[in-house]
C-alpha angles and dihedrals in degrees: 000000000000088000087045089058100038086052097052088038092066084043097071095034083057093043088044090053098044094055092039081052094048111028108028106023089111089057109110088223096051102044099034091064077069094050103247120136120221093267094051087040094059086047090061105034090099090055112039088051089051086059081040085058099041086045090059097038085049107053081041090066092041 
């Protein structure tokens, strides 16, 4: 039953990144808790939601 829980546990911390990566990265208040600036925030969009996609391909497999 613990395994059960830890594994759905990392489910929904995979599943929360990913839709944080793909939806609200361009939020201030998301990607400034990384330290990006807006600027540097716009430069990366394309690649963070691209992580924010394999992360979710990715738990899907597991």
């Amino acid at each position: 039953m613990l395994f059960l829980s830890l594994v759905i546990l990392v489910t929904l911390i995979h599943i929360a990144i990913a839709v944080i990566e793909i939806l609200f990265w361009r939020q201030p208040i998301v990607h400034s808790q990384l330290g990006y600036n807006i600027d540097e925030a716009r430069k990366v969009a394309p690649i963070v939601a691209n992580a924010g996609l394999y992360n979710r391909h990715y738990q899907k497999q597991s």
